[in-house]
C-alpha atoms as one frame of an Amber mdcrd trajectory, in Angstrom:
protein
  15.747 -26.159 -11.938  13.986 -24.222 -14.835  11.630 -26.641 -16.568   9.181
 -26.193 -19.961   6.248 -28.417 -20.621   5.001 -28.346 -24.200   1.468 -28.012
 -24.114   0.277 -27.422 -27.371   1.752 -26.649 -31.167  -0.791 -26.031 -33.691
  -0.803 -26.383 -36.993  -3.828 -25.091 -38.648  -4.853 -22.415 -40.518  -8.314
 -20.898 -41.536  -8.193 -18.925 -44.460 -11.264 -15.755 -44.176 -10.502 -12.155
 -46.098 -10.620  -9.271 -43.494 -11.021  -5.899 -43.688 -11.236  -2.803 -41.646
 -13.870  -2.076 -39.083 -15.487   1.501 -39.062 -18.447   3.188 -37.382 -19.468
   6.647 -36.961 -19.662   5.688 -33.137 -17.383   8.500 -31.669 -15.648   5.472
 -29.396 -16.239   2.039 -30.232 -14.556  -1.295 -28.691 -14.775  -4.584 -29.016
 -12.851  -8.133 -27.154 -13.573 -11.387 -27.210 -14.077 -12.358 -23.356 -12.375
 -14.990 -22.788  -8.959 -13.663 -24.127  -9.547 -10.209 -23.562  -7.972  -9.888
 -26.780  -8.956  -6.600 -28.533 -10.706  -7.087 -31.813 -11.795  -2.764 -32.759
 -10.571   0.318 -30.997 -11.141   3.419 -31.540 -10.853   6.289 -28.924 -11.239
   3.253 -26.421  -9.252   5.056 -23.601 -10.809   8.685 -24.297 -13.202   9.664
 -21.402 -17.237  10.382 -22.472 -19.966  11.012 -20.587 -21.634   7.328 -20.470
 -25.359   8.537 -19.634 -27.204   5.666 -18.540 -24.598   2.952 -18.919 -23.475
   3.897 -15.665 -25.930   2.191 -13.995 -24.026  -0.793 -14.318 -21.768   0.553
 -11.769 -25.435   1.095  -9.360 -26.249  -2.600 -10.430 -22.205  -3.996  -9.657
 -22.358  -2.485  -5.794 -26.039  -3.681  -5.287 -25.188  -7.203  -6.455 -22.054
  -6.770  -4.318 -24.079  -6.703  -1.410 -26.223  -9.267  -2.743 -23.593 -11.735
  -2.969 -22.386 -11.253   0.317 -25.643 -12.118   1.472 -26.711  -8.707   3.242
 -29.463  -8.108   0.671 -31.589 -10.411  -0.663 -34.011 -10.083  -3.890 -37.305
  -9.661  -2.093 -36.259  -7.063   0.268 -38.085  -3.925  -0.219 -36.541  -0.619
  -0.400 -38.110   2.800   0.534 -38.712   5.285  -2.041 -37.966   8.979  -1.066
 -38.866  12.315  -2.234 -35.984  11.880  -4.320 -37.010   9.111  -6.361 -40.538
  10.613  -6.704 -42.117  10.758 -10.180 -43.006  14.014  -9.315 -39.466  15.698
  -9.035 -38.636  17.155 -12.191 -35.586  15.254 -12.736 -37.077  12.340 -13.886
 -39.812  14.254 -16.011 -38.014  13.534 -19.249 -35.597  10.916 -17.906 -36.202
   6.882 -17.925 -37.621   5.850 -14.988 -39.667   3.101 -13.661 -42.369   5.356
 -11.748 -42.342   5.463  -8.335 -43.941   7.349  -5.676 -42.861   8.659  -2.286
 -43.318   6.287   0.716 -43.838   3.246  -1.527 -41.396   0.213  -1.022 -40.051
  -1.629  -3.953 -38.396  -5.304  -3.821 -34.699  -5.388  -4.897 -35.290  -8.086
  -8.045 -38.313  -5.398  -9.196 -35.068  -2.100  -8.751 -32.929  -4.746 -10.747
 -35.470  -5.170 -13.155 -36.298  -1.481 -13.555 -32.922  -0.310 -13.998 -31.877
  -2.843 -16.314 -35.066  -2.864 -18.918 -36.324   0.789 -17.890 -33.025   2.262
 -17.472 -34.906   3.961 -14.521 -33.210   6.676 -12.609 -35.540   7.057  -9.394
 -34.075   3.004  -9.058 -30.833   3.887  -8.842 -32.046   6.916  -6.011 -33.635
   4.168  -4.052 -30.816   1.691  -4.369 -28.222   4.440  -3.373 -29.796   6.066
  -0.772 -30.661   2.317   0.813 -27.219   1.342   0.023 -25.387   4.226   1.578
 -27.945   6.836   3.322 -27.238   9.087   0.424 -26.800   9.622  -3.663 -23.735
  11.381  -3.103 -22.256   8.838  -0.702 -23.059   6.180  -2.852 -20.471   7.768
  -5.393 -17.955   6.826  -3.439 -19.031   3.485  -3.114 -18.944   3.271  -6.953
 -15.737   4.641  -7.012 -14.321   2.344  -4.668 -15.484  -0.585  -7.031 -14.462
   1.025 -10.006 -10.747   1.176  -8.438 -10.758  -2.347  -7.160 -11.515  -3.474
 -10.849  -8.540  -1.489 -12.192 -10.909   1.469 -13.986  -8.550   3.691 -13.082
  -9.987   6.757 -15.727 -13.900   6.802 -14.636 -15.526   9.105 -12.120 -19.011
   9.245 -11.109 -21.215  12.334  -9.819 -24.414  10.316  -9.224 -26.052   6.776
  -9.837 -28.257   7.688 -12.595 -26.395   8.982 -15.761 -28.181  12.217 -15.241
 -25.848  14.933 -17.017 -23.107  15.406 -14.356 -19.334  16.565 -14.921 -18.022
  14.029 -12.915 -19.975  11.568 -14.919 -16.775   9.959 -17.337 -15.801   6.492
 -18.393 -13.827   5.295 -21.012 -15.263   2.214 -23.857 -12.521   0.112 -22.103
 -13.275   0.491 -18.854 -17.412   0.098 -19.354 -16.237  -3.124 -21.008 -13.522
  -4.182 -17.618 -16.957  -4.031 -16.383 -19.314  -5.871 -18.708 -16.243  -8.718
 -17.949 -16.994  -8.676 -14.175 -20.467  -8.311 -14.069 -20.762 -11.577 -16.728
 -18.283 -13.507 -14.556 -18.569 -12.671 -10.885 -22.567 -12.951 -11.001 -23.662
 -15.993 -12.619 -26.666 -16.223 -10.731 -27.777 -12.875 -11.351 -26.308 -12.128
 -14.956 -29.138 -13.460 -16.745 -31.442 -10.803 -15.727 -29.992  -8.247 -18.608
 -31.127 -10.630 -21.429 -34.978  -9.711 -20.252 -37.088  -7.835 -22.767 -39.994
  -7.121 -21.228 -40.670  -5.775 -17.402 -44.023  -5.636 -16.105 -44.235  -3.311
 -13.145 -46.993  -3.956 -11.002 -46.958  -2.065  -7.941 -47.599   1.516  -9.645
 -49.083   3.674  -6.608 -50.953   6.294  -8.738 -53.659   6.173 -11.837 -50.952
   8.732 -13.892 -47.876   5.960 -13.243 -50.134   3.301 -14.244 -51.288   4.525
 -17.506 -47.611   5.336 -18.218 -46.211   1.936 -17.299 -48.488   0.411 -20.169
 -46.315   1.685 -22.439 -42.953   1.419 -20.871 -42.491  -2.492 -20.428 -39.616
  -3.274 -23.449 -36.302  -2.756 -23.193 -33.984   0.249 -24.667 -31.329  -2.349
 -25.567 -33.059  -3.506 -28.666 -30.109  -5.797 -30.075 -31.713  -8.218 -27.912
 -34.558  -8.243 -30.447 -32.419  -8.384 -33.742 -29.615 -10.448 -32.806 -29.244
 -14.137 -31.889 -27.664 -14.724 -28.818 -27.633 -11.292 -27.157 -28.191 -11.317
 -24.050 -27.216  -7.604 -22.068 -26.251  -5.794 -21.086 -27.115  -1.642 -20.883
 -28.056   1.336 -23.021 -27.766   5.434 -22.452 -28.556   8.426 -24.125 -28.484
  12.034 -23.931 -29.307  14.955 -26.503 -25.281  16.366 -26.111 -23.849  12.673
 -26.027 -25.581  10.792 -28.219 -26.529   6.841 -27.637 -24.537   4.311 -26.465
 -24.287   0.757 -25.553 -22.452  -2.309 -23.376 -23.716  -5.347 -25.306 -22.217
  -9.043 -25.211 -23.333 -11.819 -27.038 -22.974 -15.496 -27.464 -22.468 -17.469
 -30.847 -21.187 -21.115 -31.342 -19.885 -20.568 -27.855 -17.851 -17.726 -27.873
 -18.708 -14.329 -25.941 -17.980 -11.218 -27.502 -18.586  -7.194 -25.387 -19.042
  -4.417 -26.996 -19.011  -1.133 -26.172 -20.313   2.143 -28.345 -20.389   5.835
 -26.882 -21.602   8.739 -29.306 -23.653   7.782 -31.873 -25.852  10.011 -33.046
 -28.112   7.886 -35.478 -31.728   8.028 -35.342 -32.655   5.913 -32.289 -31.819
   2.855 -29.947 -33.038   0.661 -33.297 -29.876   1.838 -35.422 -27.745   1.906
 -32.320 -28.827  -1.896 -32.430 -27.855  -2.422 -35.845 -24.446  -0.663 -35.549
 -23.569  -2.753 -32.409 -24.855  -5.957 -34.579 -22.781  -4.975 -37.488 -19.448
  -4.553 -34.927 -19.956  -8.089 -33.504 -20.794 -10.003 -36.553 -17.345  -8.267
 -37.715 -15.965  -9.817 -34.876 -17.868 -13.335 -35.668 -17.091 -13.075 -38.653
 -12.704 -12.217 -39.202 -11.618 -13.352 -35.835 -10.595 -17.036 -34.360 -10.504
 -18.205 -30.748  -9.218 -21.025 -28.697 -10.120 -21.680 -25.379  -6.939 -23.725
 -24.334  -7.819 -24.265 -20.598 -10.629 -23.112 -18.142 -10.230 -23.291 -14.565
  -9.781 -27.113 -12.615  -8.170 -28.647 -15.901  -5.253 -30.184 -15.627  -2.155
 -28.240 -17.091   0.706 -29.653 -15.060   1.272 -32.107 -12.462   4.862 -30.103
 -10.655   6.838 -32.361  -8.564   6.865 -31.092  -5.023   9.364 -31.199  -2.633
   8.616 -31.810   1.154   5.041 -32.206   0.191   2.623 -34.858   1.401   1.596
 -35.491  -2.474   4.660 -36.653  -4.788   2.988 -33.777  -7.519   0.811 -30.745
  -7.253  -2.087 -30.017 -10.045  -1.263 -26.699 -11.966  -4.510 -25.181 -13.123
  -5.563 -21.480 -15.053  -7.847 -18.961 -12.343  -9.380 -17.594 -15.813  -9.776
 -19.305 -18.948  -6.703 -19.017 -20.777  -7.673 -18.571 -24.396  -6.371 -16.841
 -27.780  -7.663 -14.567 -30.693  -6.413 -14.563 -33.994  -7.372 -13.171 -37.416
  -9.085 -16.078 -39.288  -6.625 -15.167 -41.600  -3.384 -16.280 -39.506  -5.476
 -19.104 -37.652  -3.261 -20.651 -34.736  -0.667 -22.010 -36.993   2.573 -21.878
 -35.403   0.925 -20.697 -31.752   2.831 -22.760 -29.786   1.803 -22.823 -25.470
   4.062 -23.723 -23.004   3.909 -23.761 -19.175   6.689 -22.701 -17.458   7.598
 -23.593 -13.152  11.099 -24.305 -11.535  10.509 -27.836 -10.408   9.841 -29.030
  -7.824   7.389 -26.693  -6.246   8.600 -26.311  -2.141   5.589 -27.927  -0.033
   3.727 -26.326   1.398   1.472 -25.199  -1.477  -1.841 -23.645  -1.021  -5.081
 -23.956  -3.759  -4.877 -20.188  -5.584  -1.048 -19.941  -5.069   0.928 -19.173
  -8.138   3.179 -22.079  -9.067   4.505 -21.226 -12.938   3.105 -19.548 -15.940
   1.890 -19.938 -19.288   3.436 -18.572 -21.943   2.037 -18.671 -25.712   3.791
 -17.489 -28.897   4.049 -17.428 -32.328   7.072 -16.909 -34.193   9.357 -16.383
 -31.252   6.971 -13.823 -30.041   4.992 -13.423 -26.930   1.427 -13.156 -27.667
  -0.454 -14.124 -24.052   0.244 -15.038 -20.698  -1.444 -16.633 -17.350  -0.235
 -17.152 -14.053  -0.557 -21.071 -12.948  -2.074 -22.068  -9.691  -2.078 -24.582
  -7.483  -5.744 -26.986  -7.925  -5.480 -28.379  -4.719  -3.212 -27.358  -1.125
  -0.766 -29.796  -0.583   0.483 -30.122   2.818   4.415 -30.281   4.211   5.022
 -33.595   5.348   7.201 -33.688   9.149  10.429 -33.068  10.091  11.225 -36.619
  10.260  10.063 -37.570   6.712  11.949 -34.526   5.654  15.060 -35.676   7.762
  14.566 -38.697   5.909  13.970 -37.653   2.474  17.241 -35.508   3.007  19.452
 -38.557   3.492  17.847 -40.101   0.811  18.846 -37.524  -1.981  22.452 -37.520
  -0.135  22.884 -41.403  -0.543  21.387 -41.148  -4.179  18.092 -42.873  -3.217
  15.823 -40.557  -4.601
């Protein structure tokens, strides 16, 4: 049997003029996190060269391995020949300034890539990560499938100008979601302005590094709550930028690619502009998080009369101020009762929200909490029951 649960109807309205968003950003993109719900496009899905923002995709399969446990932050990885300050590659390039045969603790490459953008960190972490730069591609690539970027390739860990180097302003952002979510711990990190490296091996690195200790993503400086994530640049492709901030709450990403205004400080002030837009013409309700209660479903055959149907992501809406949530009306939907045995994470039913008969966002339903099958006999049992009308 089909069966609806009325979960919310809303009937409010906040009443805020909006108008059109527009930047000279060649691709520019903007979502609230927890809906996902798009708030500016333009050229979102058009591939770019992403320059140094694709060392979030270095940072994602180090702090892969991290989670699992198989590095920790004060290991210390070798520097190569590679990575040398010395090799020409990273004579006009960010870097953190390292020198062949020096070691360099993980938290100190996290660090350097995030506030110094540095290239010879991403060389260490790849070639400690997967022998080579060039292997290490494919580890990127592997990640970038398993998150659904479909569209981006990589040619090396740095952003160095590289024709396989493309991503799109959605997919940097599918990432800027993961990273914020699946690394709590660790996340944190990309809201630091200032790095201090102090394990420079020559007298040339050191009187560089005196002057290289703030970070290129200088929203961090001009707006309240920003806290990450990455900048890039390069003379053909211009700046660009993965930001998120928090205000009264709410998360908003960003994305730019292909600016071309006169430094990282306007880049700043254009991604500032995009989110106080957002702020500023845009609602949201976070409706239920994970381990809340949605549903208790009838079961049948189960040791527990009722299983708890939760969200596995915050379930959560974006509206123009304009329109409010008047008339949003959620419902969760199941065919009762739910066959025991059910297992915590299985899908049991979904939520469905609209507005004027119109589908506006969905979520699967899981199970909070397994729910064993009781035995044959109480099954035997619970048969006659329903045959004799007892239940």
């Amino acid at each position: 049997m089909k069966k609806f649960v009325f979960a919310f109807l809303l009937s409010f309205i906040t009443c805020v003029a909006n108008a059109e968003f527009s930047t000279t950003a060649k691709s520019a993109f903007l979502i609230d996190y927890d809906s996902g719900a798009e708030i500016v496009s333009k050229n979102a899905d058009v591939l770019m060269p992403p320059s140094s923002m694709i060392k979030l995709m270095t940072l994602a399969v180090l702090f892969d391995e991290i989670k699992a446990g198989r590095v920790k932050m004060d290991d210390r990885f070798p520097v190569s020949e590679n990575a040398d300050y010395k090799n020409p590659l990273w004579y006009p390039a960010s870097k953190i300034c390292l020198t062949t045969g020096q070691t360099v603790t993980v938290r100190d490459l996290i660090l350097g890539l995030i506030v110094l953008s540095g290239g010879d960190a991403s060389v260490v972490v790849a070639e400690k990560l997967a022998g080579d730069e060039n292997s290490f591609t494919g580890l990127m690539q592997r990640k970038a499938h398993d998150l659904g970027m479909e569209k981006s390739t990589f040619g090396n860990a740095s952003g160095l100008p590289h024709p396989a180097n493309l991503m799109t302003s959605r997919e940097l952002a599918i990432l800027a979601q993961h990273i914020i979510s699946d690394y709590p711990d660790i996340y944190p990190l990309f809201a630091t302005r200032r790095f201090e490296f102090n394990e420079y091996n020559s007298d040339w690195c050191r009187d560089w590094g005196k002057t290289h200790t703030l970070n290129y993503n200088k929203l961090l400086f001009t707006m309240s709550g920003a806290d990450g994530l990455k900048t890039g640049h390069t003379d053909d492709g211009g700046y660009g930028i993965v930001a998120s901030s928090v205000v009264g709450g709410r998360r908003l990403i960003g994305v730019m690619n292909g600016f071309h205004g006169r430094g990282h400080d306007a880049l700043a002030a254009e991604m500032k502009k995009m989110m106080n837009y957002g702020y500023s013409t845009t609602v949201n309700k976070v409706f239920y998080r994970p381990g809340d209660e949605v549903a208790k479903m009838p079961t049948w055959y189960g040791r527990d009369d009722f299983v708890v149907a939760t969200v596995a992501k915050p379930f959560a809406i974006t509206t123009p101020k304009t329109e409010g949530m008047r008339g949003v009306r959620v419902v969760a939907e199941y065919n009762s009762p739910i066959p025991a045995p059910v297992y915590a994470g299985d899908k049991i039913g979904k939520l469905v929200a609209t507005r004027d008969g119109k589908t506006i966002a969905t979520a699967d339903l899981v199970a909070r909490d397994t729910v064993r099958r009781v035995q044959l006999f109480r099954r035997i049992w619970k048969n006659i029951c329903v045959l004799v009308g007892l239940n």
